[in-house]
DOVO-239522 format. One line per field, with one value per residue (C-alpha): residue number from 1; x, y, z; residue in three letters. Coordinates in nm, 3 decimals, always signed. Layout:
REM residues N
seq: NUM  ...
X: X  ...
Y: Y  ...
Z: Z  ...
type: ALA  ...
***
This chain:
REM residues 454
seq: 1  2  3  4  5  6  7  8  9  10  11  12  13  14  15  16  17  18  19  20  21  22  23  24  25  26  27  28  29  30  31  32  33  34  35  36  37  38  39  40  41  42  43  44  45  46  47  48  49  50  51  52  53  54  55  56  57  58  59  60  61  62  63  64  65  66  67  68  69  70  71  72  73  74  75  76  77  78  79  80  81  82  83  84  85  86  87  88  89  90  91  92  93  94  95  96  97  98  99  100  101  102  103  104  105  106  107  108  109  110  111  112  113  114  115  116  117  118  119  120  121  122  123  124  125  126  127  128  129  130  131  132  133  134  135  136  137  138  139  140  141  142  143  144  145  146  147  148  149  150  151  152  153  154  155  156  157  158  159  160  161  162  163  164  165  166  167  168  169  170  171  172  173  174  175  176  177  178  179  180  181  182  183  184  185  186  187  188  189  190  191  192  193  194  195  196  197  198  199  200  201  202  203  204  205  206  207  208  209  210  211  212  213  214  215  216  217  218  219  220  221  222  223  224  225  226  227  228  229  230  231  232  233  234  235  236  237  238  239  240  241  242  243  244  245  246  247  248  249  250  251  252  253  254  255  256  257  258  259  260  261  262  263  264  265  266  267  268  269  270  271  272  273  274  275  276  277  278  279  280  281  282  283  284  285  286  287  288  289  290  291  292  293  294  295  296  297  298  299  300  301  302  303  304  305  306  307  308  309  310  311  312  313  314  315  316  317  318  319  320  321  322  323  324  325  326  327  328  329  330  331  332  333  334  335  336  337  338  339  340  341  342  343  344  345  346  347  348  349  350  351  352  353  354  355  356  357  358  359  360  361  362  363  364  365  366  367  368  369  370  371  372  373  374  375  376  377  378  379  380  381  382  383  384  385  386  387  388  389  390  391  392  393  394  395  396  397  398  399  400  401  402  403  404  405  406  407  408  409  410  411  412  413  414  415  416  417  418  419  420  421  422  423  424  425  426  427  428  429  430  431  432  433  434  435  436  437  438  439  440  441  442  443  444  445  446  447  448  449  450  451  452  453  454
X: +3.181  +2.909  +2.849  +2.679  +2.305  +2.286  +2.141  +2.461  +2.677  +2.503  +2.551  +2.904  +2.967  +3.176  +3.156  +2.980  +3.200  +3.569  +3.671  +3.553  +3.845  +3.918  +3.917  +3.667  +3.427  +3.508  +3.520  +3.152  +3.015  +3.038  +2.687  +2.497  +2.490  +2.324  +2.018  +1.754  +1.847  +1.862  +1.737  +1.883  +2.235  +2.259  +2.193  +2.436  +2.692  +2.618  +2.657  +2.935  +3.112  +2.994  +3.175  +3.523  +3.532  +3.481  +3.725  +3.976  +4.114  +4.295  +4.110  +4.217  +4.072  +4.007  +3.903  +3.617  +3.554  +3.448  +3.253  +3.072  +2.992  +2.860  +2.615  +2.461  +2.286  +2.114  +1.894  +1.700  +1.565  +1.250  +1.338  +1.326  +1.601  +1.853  +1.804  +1.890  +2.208  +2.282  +2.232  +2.480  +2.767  +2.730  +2.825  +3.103  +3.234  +3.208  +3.567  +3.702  +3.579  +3.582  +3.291  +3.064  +2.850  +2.708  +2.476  +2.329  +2.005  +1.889  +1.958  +1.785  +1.448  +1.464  +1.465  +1.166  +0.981  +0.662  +0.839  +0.917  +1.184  +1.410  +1.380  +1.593  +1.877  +1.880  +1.968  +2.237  +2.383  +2.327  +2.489  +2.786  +2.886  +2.827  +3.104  +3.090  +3.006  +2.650  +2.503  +2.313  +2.195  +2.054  +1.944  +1.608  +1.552  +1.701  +1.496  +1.226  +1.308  +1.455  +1.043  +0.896  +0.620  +0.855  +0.969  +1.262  +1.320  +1.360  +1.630  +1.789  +1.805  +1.932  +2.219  +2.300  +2.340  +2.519  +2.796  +2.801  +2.802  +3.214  +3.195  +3.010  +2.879  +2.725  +2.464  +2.366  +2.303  +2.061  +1.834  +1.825  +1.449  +1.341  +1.592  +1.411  +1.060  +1.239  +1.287  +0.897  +0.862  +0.638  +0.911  +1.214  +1.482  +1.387  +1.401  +1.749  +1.933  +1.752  +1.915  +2.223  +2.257  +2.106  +2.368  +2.655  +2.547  +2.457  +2.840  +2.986  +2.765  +2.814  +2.446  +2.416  +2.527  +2.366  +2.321  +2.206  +1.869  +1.815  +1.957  +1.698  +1.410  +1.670  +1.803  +1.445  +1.388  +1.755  +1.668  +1.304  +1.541  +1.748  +1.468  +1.411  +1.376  +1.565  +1.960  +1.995  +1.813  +1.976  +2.306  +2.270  +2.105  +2.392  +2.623  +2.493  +2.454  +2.856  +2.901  +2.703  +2.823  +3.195  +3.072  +2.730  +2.797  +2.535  +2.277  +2.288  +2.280  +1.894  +1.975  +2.214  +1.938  +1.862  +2.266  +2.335  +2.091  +2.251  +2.572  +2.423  +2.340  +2.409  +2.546  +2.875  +2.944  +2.638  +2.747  +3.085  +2.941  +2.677  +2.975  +3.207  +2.892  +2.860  +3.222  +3.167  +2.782  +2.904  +3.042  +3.342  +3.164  +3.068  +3.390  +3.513  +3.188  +3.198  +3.557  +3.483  +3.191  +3.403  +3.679  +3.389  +3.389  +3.658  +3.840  +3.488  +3.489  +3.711  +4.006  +3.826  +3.585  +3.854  +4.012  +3.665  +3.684  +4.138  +3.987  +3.670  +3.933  +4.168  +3.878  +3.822  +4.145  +4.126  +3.789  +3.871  +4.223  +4.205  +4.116  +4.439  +4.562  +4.294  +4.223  +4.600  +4.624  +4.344  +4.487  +4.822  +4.630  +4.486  +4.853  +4.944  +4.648  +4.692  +4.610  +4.719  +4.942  +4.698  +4.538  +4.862  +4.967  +4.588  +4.681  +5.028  +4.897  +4.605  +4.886  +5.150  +4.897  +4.798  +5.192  +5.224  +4.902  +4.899  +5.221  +5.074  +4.994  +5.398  +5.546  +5.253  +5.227  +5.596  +5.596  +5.346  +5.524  +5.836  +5.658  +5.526  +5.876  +6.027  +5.777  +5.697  +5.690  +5.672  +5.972  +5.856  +5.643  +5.975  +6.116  +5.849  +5.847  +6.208  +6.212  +5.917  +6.169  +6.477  +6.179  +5.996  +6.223  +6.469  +6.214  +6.051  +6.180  +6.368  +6.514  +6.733  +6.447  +6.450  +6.750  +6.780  +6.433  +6.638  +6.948  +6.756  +6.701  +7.034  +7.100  +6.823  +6.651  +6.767  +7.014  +6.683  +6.588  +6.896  +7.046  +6.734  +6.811  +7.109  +7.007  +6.852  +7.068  +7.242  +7.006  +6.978  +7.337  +7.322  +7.028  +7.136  +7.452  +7.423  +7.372  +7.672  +7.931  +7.666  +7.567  +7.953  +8.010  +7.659  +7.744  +8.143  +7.988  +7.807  +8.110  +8.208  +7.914  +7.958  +7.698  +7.766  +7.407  +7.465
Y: -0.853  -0.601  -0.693  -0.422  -0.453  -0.505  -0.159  +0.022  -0.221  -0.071  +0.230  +0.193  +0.020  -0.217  -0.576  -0.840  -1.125  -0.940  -1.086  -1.437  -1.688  -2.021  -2.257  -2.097  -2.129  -2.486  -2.579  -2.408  -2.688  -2.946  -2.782  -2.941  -3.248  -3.120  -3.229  -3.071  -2.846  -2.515  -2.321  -2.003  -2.100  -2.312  -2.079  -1.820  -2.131  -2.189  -1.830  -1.807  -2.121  -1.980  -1.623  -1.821  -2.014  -1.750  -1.579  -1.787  -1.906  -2.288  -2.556  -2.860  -3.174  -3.375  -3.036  -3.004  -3.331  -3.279  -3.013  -3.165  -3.458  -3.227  -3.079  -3.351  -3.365  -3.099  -3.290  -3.427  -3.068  -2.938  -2.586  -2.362  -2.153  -2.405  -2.648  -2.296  -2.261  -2.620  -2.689  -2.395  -2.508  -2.877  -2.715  -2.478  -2.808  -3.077  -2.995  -2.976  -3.268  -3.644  -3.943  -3.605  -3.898  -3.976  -3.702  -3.844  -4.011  -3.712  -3.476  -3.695  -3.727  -3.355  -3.284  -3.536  -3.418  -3.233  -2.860  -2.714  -2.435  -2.725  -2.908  -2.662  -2.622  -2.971  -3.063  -2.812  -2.955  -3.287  -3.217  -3.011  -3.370  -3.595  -3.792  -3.963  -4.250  -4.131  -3.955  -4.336  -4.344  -3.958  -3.974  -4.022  -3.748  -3.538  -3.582  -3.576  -3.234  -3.056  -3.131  -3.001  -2.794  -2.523  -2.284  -2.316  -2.650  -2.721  -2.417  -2.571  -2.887  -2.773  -2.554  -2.852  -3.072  -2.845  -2.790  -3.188  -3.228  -3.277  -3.590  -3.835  -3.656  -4.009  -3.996  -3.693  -3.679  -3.912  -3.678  -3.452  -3.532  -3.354  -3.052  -3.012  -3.081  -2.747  -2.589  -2.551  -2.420  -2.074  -1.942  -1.795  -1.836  -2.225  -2.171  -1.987  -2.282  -2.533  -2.398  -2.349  -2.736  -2.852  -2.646  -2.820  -3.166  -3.079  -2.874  -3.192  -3.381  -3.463  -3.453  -3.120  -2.940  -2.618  -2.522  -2.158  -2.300  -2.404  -2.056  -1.854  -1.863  -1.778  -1.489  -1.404  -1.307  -1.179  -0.932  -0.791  -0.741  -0.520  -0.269  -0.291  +0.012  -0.147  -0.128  -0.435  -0.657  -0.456  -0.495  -0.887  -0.897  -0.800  -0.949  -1.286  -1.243  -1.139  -1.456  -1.638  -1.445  -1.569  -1.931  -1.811  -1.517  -1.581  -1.652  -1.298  -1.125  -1.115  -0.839  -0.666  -0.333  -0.299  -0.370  -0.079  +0.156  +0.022  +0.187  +0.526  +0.419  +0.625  +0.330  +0.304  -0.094  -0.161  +0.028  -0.134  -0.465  -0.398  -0.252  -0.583  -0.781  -0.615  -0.629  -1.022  -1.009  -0.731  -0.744  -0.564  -0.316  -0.185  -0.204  +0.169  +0.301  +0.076  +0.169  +0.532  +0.495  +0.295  +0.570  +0.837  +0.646  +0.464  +0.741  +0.656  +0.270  +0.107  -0.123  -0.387  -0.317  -0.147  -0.520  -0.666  -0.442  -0.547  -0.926  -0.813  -0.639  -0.943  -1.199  -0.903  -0.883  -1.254  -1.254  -0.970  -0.972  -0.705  -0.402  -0.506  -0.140  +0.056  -0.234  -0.174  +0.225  +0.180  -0.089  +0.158  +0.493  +0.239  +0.183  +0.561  +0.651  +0.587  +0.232  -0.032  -0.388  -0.586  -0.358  -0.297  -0.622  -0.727  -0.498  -0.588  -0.934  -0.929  -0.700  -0.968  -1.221  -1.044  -0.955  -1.298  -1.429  -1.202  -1.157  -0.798  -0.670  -0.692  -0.352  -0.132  -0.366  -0.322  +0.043  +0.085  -0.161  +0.055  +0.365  +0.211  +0.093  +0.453  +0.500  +0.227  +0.145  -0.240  -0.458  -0.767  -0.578  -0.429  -0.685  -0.910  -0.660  -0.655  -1.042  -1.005  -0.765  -0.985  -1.231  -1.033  -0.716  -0.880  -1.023  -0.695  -0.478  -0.242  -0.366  -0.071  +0.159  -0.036  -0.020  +0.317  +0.177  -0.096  +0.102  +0.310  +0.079  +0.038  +0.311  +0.475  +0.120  -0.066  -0.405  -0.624  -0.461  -0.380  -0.686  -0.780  -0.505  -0.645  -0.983  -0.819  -0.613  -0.948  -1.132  -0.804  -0.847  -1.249  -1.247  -0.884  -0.903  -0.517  -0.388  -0.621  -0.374  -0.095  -0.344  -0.468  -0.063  -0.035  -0.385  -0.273  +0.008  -0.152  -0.314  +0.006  -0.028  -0.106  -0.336  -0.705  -0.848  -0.860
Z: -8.025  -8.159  -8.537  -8.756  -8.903  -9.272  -9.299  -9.139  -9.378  -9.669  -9.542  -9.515  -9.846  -9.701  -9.813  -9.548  -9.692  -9.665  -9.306  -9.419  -9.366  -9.575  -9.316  -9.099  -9.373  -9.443  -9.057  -9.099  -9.341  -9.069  -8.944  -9.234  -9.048  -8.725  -8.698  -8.671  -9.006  -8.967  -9.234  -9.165  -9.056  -9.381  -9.633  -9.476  -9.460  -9.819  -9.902  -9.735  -9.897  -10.244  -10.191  -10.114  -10.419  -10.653  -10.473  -10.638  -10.319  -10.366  -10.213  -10.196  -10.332  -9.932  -9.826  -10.079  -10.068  -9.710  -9.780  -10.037  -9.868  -9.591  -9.815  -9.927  -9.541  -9.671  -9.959  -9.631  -9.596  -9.853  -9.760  -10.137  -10.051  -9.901  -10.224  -10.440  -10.290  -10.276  -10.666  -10.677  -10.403  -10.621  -10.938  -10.773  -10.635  -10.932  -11.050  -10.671  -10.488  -10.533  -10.616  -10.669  -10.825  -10.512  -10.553  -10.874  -10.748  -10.555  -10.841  -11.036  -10.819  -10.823  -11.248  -11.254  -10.936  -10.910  -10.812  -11.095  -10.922  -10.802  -11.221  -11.376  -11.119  -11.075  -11.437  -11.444  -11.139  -11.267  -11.585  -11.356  -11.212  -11.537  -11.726  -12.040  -11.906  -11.688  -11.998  -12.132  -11.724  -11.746  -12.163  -12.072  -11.855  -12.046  -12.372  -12.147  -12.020  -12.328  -12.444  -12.099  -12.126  -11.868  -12.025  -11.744  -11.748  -12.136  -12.163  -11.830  -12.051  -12.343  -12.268  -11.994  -12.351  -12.551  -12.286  -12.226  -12.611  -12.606  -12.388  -12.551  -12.919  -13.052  -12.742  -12.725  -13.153  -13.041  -12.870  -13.224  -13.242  -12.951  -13.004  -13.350  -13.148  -12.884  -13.226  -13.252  -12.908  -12.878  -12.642  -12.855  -12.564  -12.586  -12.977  -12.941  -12.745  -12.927  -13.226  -13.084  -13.017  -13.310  -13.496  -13.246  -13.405  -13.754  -13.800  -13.923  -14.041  -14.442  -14.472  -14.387  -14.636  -14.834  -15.202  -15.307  -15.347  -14.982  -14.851  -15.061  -14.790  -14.558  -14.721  -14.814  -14.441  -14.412  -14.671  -14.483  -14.181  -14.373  -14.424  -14.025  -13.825  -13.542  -13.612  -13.389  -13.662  -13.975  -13.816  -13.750  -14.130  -14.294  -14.104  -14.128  -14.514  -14.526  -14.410  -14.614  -14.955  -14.858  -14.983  -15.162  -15.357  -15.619  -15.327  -15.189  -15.488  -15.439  -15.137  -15.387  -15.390  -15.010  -14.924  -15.156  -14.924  -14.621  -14.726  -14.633  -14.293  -13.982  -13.809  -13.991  -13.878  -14.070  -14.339  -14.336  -14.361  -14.671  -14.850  -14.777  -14.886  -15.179  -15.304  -15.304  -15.462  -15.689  -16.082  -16.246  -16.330  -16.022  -15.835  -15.934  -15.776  -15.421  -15.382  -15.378  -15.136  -14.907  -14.885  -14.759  -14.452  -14.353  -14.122  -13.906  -13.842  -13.603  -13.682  -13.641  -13.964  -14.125  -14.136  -14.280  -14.583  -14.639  -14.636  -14.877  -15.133  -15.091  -15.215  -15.458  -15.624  -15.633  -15.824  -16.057  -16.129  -16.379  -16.104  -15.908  -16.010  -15.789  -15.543  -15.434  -15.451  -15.169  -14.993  -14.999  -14.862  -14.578  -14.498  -14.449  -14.252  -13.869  -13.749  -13.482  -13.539  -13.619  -13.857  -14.054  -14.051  -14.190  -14.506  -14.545  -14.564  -14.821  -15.095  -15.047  -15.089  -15.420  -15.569  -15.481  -15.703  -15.959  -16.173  -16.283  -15.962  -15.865  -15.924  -15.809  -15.470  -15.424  -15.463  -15.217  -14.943  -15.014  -14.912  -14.631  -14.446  -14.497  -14.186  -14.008  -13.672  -13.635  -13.712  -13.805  -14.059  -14.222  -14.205  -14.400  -14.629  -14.710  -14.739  -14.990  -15.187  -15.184  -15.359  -15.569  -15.665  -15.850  -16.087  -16.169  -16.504  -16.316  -15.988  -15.917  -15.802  -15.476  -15.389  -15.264  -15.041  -14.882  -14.817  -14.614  -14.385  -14.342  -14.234  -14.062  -13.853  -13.555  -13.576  -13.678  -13.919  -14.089  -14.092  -14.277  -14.567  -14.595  -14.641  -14.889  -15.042  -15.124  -15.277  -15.519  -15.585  -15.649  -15.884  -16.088  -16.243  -16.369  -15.971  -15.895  -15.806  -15.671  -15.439  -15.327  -15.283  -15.048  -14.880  -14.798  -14.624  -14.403  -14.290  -14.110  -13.870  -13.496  -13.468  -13.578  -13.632  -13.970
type: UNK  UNK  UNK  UNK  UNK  UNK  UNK  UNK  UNK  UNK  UNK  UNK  UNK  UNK  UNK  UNK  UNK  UNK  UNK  UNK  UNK  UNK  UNK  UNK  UNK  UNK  UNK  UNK  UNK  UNK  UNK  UNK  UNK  UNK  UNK  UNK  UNK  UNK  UNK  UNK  UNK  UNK  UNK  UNK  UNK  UNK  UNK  UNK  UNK  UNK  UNK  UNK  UNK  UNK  UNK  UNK  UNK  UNK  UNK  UNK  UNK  UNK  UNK  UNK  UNK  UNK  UNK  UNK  UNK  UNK  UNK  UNK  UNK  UNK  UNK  UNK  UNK  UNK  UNK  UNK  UNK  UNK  UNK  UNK  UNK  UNK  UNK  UNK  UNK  UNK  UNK  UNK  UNK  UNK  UNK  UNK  UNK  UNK  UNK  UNK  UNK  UNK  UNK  UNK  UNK  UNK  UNK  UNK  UNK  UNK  UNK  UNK  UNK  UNK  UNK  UNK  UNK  UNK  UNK  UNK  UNK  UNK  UNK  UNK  UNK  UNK  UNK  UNK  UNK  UNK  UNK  UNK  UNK  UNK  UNK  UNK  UNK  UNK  UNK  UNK  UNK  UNK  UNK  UNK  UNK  UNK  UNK  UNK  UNK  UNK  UNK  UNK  UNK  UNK  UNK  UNK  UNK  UNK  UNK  UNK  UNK  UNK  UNK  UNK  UNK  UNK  UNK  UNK  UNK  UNK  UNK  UNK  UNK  UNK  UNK  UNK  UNK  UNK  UNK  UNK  UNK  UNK  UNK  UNK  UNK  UNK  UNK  UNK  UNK  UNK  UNK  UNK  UNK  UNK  UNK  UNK  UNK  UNK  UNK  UNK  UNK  UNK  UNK  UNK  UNK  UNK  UNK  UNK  UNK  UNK  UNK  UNK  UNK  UNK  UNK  UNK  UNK  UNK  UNK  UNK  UNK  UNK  UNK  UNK  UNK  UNK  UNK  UNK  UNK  UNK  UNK  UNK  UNK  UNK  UNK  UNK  UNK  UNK  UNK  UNK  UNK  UNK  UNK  UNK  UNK  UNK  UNK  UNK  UNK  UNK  UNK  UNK  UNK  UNK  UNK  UNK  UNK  UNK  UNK  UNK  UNK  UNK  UNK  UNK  UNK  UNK  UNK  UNK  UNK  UNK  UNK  UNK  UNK  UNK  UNK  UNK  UNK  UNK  UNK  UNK  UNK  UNK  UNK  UNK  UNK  UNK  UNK  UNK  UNK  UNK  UNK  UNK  UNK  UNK  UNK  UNK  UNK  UNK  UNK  UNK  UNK  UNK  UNK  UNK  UNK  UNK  UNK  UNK  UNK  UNK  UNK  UNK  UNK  UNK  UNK  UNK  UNK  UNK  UNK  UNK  UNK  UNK  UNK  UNK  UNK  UNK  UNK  UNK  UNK  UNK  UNK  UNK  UNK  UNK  UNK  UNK  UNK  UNK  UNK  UNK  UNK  UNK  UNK  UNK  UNK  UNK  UNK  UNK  UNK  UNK  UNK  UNK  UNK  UNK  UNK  UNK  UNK  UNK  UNK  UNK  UNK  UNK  UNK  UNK  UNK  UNK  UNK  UNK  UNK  UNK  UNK  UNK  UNK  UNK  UNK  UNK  UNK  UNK  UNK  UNK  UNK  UNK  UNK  UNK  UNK  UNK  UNK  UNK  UNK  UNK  UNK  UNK  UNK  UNK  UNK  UNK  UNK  UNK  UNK  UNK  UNK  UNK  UNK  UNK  UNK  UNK  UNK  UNK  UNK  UNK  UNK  UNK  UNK  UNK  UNK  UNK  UNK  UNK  UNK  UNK  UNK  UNK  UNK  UNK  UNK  UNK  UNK  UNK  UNK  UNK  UNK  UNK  UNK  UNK  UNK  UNK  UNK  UNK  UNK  UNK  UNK  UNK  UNK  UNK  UNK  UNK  UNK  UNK  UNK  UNK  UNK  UNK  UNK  UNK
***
């Protein structure tokens, strides 16, 4: 059989690793025993083994057993590249096989050894093949190495302990002191996943929480990034202090003056985001002026920011209940102008959640909902909507003028949706004595429809 060079393979384009077979691969593994090792023949085995199980093919739990217990033959060998490959087939197998634990001590002389390329990829394998139970047997060597002086093997450390954090959460808050120590590291990627896990343990704890007054050096440097010429860092900025102004309004209003030259930006997601900031920093006062610099843009953001600013005028209408009036004529041009589901259903949400809270609001949020189901294309929407109408409608001072709204629907929607007018329609007619016999007259007609749904 004449096999192809690797250069006329990459001329061809074709893939080295298509004709590979399950079984043959497997079968292959029993090699790692031969003695003496061959360096050559076991990475390519290894390789070979690795391109099958990410292949999603099934194996089978004796079969990578086998296979695993194959491979550990190879920890006899020093050779760089076959170690490589074998921290990688011992993670790809830690799920598969069984008593993976056997593997433990070698890992283990290999994250406190002298070579520093075999530290890092052993404590990920290590940690690939731990259980609640080993973490007190490894803690040592792990505080040890989320401190080490390589660069490599304290980030191998740390983002082994924050993905082992869900097993046993007591034992690993007990290595806090030498995250915080990884905190203080000159290298920011060490700095980056030493935040991330110190974050992991703090979440919950009831010590941790913030006032205004401990944010304020935080938003201090939030702020100086929001004058950055990098939109990266003005983008992350702002969004970071919309999150914090959902629970610490008063402790952004500090940025108040640079978010307000943000909304000019060329970047219209950062824009979107200073504006939404704003709306929760912001007073009464200035509410008529945001609103009308958030409609210059909003045919140029995506859905997706389009539903930030329905959940910033939400909280809005909540804080100010007085500007429901022009908070909901915006909310009702969002609802004509072309948009997904999700994005409809976002805005249909935040003015039922406001007719709902605010007694004043009613009639205006109604009228715009009304207008909305003479054209729209979801039914569950419509059909929310005409629930919230059976509610609400009959309450307001003049519950005719939706009547002709409903009946539409009746007559223009499929079975769903009608029968859900005409649930309606009833509740109209049970709560208003005056529409009594206009609604007997619309509900009789309805009779005289083929379908039976309702």
């Amino acid at each position: 059989m004449k096999f192809k060079s690797d250069r006329e393979d990459d001329i061809a384009g074709g893939n080295p690793f298509l004709s590979l077979d399950k079984s043959t691969v497997l079968q292959e593994t029993r090699t790692f025993n031969e003695t003496p090792i061959n360096s050559r023949r076991c990475v390519s085995r290894l390789t070979n083994l690795l391109y099958v199980l990410n292949q999603g093919e099934p194996v089978s739990t004796p079969e990578a057993t086998d296979a695993f217990f194959s491979m550990t033959k190879l920890f006899q060998s020093n050779d760089a590249s076959i170690r490589r490959m074998l921290f990688l087939a011992i993670r790809e197998l830690a799920n598969l096989a069984q008593d993976v634990i056997i593997v433990t001590s070698s890992l283990t002389k290999d994250m406190t050894g002298p070579n520093e390329a075999f530290r890092g990829p052993a404590i990920r394998a290590l940690c690939a093949i731990a259980d609640s139970g080993m973490l007190q047997q490894i803690e040592r060597y792990m505080k040890q190495a989320i401190v080490a002086k390589s660069p490599h093997v304290a980030s191998a450390a740390l983002v082994s302990t924050l993905k082992m954090y869900h097993m046993n959460p007591d034992i690993v808050k007990r290595w806090v002191n030498e995250a915080q120590e990884a905190l203080s590291s000159d290298n920011v990627m060490i700095q980056f996943h030493a935040l991330g896990l110190l974050y992991q343990i703090k979440k919950r704890d009831q010590l941790a929480g913030i006032t205004a007054k401990d944010l304020a050096p935080a938003v201090s440097v939030l702020q100086l990034f929001c004058s950055s010429p990098k939109p990266t860092l003005r983008f992350a900025a702002v969004r970071t202090l919309n999150k914090i102004a959902m629970n610490h309004p008063a402790a952004v209003t500090a940025c108040n003056l640079d978010l307000e030259n943000l909304i000019s930006d060329s970047n219209r997601s950062i824009a979107t985001l200073a504006i939404t900031t704003l709306l929760k920093t912001g007073n009464e006062s200035s509410v008529d002026r945001l609103m009308k610099q958030i409609t210059s843009f909003m045919t140029e953001i995506s859905d997706e920011f389009k539903a930030v600013v329905v959940d910033a005028i939400k909280a809005l209408c909540h804080k100010f209940p007085r500007k429901h009036g022009i908070l909901l004529n915006f909310l009702g041009s969002m609802l004509r102008d072309e948009g997904g589901y999700v994005y409809k259903k976002s805005i249909i949400d935040a003015i039922v959640g406001i007719v709902e809270e605010n007694v004043d609001a009613r009639e205006t949020g109604l009228a715009h909902l009304c207008e909305f189901i003479e054209d729209c294309e979801h039914d569950v929407l419509a059909t929310r909507i005409l629930h919230l109408l059976g509610r609400e409608g009959p309450r307001t001072a003049q519950p005719s003028k939706y009547i002709r709204f409903i009946y539409n629907r009746v007559l223009l929607e499929n079975p769903a949706v009608t029968a859900a007018a005409v649930s309606t329609l009833a509740k109209f007619g049970a709560t208003c004595e005056d529409l009594l016999p206009n609604i007997i007259t619309l509900l009789k007609r309805c009779l005289m429809d083929s379908d039976d749904e309702y």
